[in-house]
C-alpha positions in Angstrom: 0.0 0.0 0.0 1.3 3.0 -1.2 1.8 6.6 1.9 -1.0 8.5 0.5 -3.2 5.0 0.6 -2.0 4.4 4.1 -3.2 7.7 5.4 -6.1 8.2 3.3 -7.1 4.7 5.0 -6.2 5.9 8.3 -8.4 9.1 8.0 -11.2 8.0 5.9 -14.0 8.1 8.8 -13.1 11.7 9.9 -15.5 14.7 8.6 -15.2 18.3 9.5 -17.9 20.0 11.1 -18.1 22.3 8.7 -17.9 19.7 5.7 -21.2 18.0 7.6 -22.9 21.3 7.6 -21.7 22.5 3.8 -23.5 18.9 2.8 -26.4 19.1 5.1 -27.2 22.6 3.4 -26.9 21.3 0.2 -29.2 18.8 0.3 -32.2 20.8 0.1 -30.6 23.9 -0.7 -31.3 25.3 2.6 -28.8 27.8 4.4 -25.2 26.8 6.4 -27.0 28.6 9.1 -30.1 26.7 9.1 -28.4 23.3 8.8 -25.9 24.4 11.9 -29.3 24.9 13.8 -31.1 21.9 13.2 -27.6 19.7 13.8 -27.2 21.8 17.0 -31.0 21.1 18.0 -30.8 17.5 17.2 -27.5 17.2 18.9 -28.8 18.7 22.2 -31.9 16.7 22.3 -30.2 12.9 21.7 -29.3 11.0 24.8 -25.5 12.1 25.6 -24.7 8.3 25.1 -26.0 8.5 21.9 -24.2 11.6 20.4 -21.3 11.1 18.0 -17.9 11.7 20.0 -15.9 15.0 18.5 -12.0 14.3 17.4 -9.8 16.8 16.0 -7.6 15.8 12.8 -4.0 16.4 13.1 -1.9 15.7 9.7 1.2 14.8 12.3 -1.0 12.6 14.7 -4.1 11.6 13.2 -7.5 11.1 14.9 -7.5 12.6 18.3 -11.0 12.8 20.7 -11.8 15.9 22.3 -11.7 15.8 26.3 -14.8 16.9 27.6 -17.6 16.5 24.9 -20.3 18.7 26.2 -18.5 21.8 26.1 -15.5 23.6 25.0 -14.5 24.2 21.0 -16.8 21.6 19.2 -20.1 23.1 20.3 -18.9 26.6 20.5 -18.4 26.2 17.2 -21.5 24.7 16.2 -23.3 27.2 18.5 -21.8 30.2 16.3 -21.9 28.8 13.3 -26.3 28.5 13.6 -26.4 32.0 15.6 -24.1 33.9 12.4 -24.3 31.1 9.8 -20.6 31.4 9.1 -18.2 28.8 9.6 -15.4 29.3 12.3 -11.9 29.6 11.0 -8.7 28.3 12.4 -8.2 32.3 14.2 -10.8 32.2 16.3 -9.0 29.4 18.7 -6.0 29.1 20.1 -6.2 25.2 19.7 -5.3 23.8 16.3 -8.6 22.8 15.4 -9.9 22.0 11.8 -13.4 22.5 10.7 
């Protein structure tokens, strides 16, 4: 298997917040903004157990989970995202986060 297999391999399960929202919205055509609020409201309302865990995506290390899954950068991001319907960019953290 070839490098860019391997890691393509490796990472193929990953999806950015904002790549789930740029699809959601252009399924029907509806807004970033709208899709970021449904997701948040659907989010919020499953059992925690049931939610999808967050990860960041580092080129150097790979999959990593987020500590703490109710709060902190994933859901501030979603929260801003369906309150401004823009996506947040790498500047507005101090953690290397991609979206």
């Amino acid at each position: 298997m070839s490098v860019k297999n391997l890691l393509r391999k490796q990472d193929e399960n990953f999806i950015s917040l904002h790549d789930v929202l740029k699809r959601m919205a252009a399924s029907d055509g509806s807004t970033y903004q709208e899709a970021a609020i449904v997701l948040h409201r659907l989010l919020r309302t499953t059992d925690r157990a049931l939610r999808p865990k967050w990860y960041w995506q580092s080129d150097l290390y790979g999959l990593k989970p987020i500590p703490n899954q109710e709060s902190g950068n994933p859901w501030n991001s979603l929260e801003r995202a369906a309150r401004t319907g823009h996506p947040v960019t790498y500047d507005d953290f101090e953690d290397d986060i991609p979206f």
